[in-house]
C-alpha positions in Angstrom: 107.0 29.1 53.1 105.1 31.9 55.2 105.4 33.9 53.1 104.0 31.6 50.1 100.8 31.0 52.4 100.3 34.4 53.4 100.3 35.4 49.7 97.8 32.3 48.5 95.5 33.4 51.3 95.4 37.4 49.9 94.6 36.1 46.7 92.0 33.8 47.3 90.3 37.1 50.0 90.7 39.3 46.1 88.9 36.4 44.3 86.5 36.1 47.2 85.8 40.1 47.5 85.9 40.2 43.4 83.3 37.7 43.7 81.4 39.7 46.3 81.7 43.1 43.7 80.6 41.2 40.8 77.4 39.8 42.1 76.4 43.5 43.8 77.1 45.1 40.7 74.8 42.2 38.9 72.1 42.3 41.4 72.1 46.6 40.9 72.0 46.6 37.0 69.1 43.2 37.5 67.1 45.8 39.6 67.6 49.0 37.5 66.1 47.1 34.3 63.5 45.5 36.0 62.2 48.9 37.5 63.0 50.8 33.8 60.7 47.8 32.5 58.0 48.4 34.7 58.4 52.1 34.7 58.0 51.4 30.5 54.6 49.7 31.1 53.3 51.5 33.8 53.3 54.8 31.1 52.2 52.1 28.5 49.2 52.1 31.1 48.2 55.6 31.7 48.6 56.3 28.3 46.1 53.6 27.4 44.0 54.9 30.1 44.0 58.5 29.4 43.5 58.3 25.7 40.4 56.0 26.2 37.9 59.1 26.2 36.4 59.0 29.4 37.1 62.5 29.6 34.3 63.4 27.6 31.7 62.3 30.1 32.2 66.0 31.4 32.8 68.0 28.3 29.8 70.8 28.4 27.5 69.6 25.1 24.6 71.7 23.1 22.1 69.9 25.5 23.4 71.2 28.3 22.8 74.7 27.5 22.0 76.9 31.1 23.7 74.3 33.1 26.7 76.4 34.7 30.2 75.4 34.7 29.8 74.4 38.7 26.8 72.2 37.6 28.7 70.2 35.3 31.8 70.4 37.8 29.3 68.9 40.9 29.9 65.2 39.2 34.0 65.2 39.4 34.9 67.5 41.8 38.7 67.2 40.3 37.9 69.0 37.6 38.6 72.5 37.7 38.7 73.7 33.8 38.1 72.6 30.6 40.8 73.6 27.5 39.5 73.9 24.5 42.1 75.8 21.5 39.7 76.1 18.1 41.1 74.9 14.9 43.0 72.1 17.1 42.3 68.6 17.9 42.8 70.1 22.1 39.6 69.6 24.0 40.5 68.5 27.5 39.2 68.9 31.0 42.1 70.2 33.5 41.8 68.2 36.3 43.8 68.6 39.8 44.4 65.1 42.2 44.4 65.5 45.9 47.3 64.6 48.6 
């Protein structure tokens, strides 16, 4: 009888720690989609943000003709360069964020 018991009582601890492995393991995978979900919109966001044009606020134009590079740099300071490859649809400022 002792025996009997003893063994009941180890299988209902595996069912119990089975239990236990099965939620953790849930609750990981529940966590990894939900941050590889917002990880998804968050670049659906800076793409949307980046490709609105706002860059072109600093882009040197005819007008500005004698207005140094440093002139045009004094109204984002973040902006460093501006790339520009002819024949190409690339014409972007180069920009450098701050710690």
């Amino acid at each position: 009888m002792r025996t009997a018991a003893k063994v009941e009582i180890v299988r209902k601890a595996i069912r119990i720690a089975n239990s236990f492995v099965n939620l953790s393991v849930l609750i990981v995978v529940s966590l990894l989609l939900a941050f590889s979900c917002y990880a998804i919109w968050d670049s659906g966001q800076v793409h949307s943000a980046a490709s609105a044009g706002n860059y072109t606020l600093y882009k040197p134009t005819a007008e500005d003709e004698g207005a140094s590079f440093e002139d045009l740099r004094a109204n984002n300071p973040d902006v460093f360069a501006w790339l520009t490859v002819y024949g190409t649809n690339i014409d972007y400022p180069v920009v450098q964020g701050h710690k």
